[in-house]
C-alpha positions in Angstrom: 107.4 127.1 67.2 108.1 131.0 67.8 111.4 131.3 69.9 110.3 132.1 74.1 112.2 134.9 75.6 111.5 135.4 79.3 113.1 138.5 81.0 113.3 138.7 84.9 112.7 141.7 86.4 114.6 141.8 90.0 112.1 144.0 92.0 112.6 142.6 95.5 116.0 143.0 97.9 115.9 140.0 99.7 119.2 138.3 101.1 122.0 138.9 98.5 120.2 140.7 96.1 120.1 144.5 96.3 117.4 147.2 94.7 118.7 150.1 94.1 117.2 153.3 95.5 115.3 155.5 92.9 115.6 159.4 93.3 112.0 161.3 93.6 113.0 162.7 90.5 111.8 159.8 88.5 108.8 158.7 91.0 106.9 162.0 91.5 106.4 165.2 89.4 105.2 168.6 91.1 101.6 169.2 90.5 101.0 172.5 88.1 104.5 171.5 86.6 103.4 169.7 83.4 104.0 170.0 79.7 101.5 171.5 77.5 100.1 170.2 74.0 100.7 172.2 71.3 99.0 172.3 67.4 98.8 173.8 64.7 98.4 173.8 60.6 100.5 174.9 58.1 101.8 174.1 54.4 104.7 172.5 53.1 106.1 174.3 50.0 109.3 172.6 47.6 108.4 169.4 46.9 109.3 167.5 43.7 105.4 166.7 42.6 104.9 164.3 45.7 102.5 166.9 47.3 98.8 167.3 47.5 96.6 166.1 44.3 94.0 168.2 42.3 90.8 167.1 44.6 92.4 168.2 48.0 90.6 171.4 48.0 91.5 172.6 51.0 95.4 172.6 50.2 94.4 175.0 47.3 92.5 177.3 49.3 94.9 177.6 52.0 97.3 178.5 48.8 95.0 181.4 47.8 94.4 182.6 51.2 98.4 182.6 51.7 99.1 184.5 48.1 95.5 187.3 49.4 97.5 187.7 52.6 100.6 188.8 50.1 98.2 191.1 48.1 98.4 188.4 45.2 94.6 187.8 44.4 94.7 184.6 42.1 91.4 182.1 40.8 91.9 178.4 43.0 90.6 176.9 39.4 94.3 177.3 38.5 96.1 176.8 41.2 98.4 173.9 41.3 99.2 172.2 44.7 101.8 169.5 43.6 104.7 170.7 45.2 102.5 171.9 48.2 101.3 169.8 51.2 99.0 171.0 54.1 100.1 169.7 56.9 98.9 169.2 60.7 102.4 170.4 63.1 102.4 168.8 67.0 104.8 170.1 69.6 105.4 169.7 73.3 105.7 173.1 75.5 107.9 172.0 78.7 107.1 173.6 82.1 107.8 177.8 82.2 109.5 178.1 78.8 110.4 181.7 77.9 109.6 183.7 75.1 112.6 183.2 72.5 113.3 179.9 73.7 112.7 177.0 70.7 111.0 173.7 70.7 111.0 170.5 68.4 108.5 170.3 66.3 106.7 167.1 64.5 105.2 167.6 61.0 102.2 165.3 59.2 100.7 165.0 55.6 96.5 166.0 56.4 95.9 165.8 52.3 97.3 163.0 50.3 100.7 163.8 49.8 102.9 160.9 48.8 106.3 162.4 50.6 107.3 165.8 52.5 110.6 165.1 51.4 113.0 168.1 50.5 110.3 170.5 52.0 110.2 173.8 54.1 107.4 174.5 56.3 105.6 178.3 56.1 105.3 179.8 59.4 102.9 178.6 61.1 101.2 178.9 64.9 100.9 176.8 67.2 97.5 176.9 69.7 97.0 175.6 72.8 94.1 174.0 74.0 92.4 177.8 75.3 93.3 178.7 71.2 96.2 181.2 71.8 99.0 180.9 70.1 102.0 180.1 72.2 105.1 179.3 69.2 105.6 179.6 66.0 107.2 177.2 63.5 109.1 177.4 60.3 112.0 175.8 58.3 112.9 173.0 56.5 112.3 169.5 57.8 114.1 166.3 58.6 112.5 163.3 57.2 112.9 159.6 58.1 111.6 157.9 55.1 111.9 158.5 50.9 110.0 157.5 47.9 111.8 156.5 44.7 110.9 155.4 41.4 108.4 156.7 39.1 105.8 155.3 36.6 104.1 152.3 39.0 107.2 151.1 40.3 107.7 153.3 43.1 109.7 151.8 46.3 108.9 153.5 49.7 111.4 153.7 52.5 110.1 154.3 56.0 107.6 156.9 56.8 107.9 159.9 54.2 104.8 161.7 55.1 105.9 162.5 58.4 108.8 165.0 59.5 110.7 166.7 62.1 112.1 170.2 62.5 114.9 169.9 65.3 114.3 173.3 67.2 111.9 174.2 64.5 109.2 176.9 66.6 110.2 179.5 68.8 108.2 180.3 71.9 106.4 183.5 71.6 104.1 183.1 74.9 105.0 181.6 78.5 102.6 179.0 79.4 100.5 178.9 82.5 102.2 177.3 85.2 101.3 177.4 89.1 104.1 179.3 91.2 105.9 177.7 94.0 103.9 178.6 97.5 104.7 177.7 100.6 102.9 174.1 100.4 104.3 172.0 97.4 102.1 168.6 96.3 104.3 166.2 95.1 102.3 163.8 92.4 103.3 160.0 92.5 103.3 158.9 88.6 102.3 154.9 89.8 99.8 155.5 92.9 100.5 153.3 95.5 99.5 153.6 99.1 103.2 151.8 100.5 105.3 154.4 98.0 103.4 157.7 99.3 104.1 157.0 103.0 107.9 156.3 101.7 108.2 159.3 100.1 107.0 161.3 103.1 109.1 159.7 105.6 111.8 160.4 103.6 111.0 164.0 103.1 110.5 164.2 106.9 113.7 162.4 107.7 115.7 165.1 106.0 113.6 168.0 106.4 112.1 167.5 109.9 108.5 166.7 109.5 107.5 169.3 106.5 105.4 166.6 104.3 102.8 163.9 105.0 100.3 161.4 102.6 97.5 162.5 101.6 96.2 159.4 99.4 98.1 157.1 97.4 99.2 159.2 94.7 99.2 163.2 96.3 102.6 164.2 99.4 102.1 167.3 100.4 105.2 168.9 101.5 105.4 172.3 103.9 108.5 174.5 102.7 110.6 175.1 106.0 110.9 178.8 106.5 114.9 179.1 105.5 113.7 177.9 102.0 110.4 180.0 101.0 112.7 182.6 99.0 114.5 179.7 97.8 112.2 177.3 96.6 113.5 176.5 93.8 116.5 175.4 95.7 114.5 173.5 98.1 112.7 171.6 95.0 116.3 170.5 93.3 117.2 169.1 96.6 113.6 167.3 97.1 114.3 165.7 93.5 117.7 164.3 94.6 116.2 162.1 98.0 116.0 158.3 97.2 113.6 155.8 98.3 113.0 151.9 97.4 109.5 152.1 96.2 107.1 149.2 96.9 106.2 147.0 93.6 103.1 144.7 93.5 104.0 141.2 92.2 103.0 141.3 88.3 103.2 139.3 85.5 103.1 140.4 81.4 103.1 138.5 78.7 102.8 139.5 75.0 101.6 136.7 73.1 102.6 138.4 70.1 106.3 138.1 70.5 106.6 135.6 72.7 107.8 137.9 75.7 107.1 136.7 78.9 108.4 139.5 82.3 107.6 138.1 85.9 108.6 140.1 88.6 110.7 139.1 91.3 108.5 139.6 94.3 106.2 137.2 92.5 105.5 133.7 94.0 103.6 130.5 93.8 101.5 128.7 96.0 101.5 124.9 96.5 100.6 123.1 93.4 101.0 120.2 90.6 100.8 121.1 87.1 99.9 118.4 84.5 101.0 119.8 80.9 100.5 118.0 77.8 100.2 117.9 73.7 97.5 116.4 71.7 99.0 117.1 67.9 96.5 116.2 64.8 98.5 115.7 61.2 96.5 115.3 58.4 98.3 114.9 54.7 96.9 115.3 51.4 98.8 113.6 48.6 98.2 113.6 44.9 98.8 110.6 42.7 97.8 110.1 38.9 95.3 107.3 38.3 96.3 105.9 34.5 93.2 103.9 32.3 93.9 101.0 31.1 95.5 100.5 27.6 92.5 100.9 24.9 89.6 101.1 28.1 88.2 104.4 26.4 89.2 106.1 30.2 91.1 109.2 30.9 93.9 110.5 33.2 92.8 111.3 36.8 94.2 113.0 39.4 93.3 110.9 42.8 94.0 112.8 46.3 95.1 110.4 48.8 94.1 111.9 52.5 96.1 110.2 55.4 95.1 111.0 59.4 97.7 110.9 61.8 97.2 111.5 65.8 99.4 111.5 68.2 99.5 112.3 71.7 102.6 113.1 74.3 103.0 112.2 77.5 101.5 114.4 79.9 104.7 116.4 81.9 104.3 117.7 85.4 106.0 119.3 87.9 105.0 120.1 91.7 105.6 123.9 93.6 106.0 124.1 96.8 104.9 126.5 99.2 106.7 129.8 98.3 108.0 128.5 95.8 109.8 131.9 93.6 109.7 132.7 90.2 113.2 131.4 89.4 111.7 128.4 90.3 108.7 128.8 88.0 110.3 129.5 84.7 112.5 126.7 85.7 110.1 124.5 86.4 108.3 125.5 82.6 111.8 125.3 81.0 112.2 121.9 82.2 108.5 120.4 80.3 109.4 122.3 77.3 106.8 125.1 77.3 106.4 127.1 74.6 105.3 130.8 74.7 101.6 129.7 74.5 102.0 126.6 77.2 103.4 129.0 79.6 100.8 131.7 78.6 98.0 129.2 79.3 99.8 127.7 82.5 100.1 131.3 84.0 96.0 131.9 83.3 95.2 128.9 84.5 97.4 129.4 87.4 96.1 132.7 88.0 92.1 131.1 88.0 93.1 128.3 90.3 94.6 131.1 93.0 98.0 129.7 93.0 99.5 132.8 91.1 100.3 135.4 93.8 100.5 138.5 91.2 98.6 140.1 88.6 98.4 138.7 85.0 98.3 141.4 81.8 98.0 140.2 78.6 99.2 142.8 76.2 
């Protein structure tokens, strides 16, 4: 029996129990203010033999194009590419990053290098999605993971084929951002209908009527004239207003591990829940059969197969009308559920309409 953790999420402030307001920083993100992908390839030189084998071709071209580009013209027949890796490089560009400013980078094994360990990355660009290069990357890397051992008895520790370079490629272009105008749209990250009109009142409450709803996850918000040379201004004090969002009653379960989160506002409508086991035990024993002295027989091995049922007492418990979720997982404490019981309790719940939230099943 796997062990049951449930975790209660407290999402409602109802008499004695207080939710904490939540800045706008964290519920909303201004639209044409957004991080921008970033890739590119490159090669990993100084390994110790754990780099690229023989029949990853194109680790050796990319070798002889690199030496061409020095003016070193060499035949790929006899190039070797063990202590070189070509690698795939990821980054994140933040919001109107500067040329000179530098990013983290994230290195990964394309060929079939065994470890990047001990490594330096070449320079390298890094494209955006129009295929212009906005940083550059070089330097050595910072892996997670080793391999050690030799000679078929290797012993791998973590993730070596994968690397970071702290800081690692320097901004070289400024990517494309929207400037602030005098109308700013604020983008909720979980649309909800209840949260947008919060948000606005909010905004209007300290700023006299400058924003309104447009749908469930778009408030657009008017800049008041004493702040359209300060925008900026007026944006760090937008990020800094609270509100209690609204949160729809939920339930998610992982079946995997056993975890089990019900949110407060959830609730249960009248009903009797029956819950029992039905547990089948079948054992296999082997005993020796021995012939009889001077019968001509010979040793057998006889399996003896015993059937065993056995059936507990069905358990139940009764909710009442608006009854809580305290009340649930106390009520499913009580009969002993494991994670599975409660998991098929809660769908069965859910089918019967007596669950007043969404089920998820991750």
């Amino acid at each position: 029996m796997r062990r049951l953790f449930i975790l209660l999420v407290t999402l409602l402030a109802v008499h004695g129990y207080c939710l904490a307001a939540i800045r706008l920083k964290e519920l909303v993100t201004l639209e044409g203010v957004r991080d921008n992908q970033l890739m590119g390839y490159g090669l990993v030189v100084g390994l110790n033999g754990t780099g690229d084998k023989k029949q990853t071709e194109f680790s050796i071209q990319s070798v002889v194009n690199l030496l061409e580009r020095m003016g070193i013209t060499v035949s790929a027949s006899t190039v070797q590419v063990k202590n070189t890796a070509s690698v795939m490089i990821t980054a994140t560009l933040p919001p109107y990053s500067q040329p000179g400013s530098k990013i983290d980078v994230t290195i990964s094994a394309l060929g079939d290098a065994s470890s990047l360990q001990g490594g330096v990355l070449l320079m390298a660009g890094l494209k955006g999605p129009d295929g212009q290069v906005y940083a550059v990357a070089q330097g050595p890397m910072v892996i997670g993971g080793l391999v050690a051992g030799g000679g078929g008895n290797t012993s791998v520790l973590n993730h070596p084929t994968v690397g970071r370079i702290p800081n690692g490629a320097i901004v070289e272009k400024s990517p494309p951002s929207l400037p602030l105008g005098p109308v700013l749209h604020l983008q909720l990250q979980r649309a909800d209908f209840s949260t947008a009109v919060m948000i606005a009142e909010a905004v209007n409450k300290h700023f006299e009527g400058s924003a309104h709803a447009d749908n469930s996850a778009l408030i657009s918000v008017a800049v008041p004239e004493k702040y359209l040379k300060e925008t900026t201004s007026f944006v760090a004090q937008l990020e800094q207003l609270t509100v209690e969002p609204d949160r729809d009653g939920k339930i998610v379960v992982n079946e995997r591990t056993g975890t089990i989160i019900l949110g407060k506002d959830v609730h249960i409508s009248p009903v009797a829940i029956m819950h029992g086991n039905l547990n089948v035990e079948v054992q296999t024993t082997q005993e020796v059969s021995q012939p009889n002295p001077m019968s001509g027989g010979s040793t057998q091995v006889v399996p003896q197969v015993s059937l065993g049922v056995k059936q507990d007492a069905a358990r139940n418990l009764m909710l009442k009308n608006g009854a809580t979720v305290e009340e649930l997982v106390q009520a499913l404490s009580s009969i002993g559920a494991t994670p599975r019981d409660i998991i098929s309790i809660l769908q069965t719940l859910k089918s019967a309409g007596a669950l007043e939230a969404d089920l998820e099943v991750i």
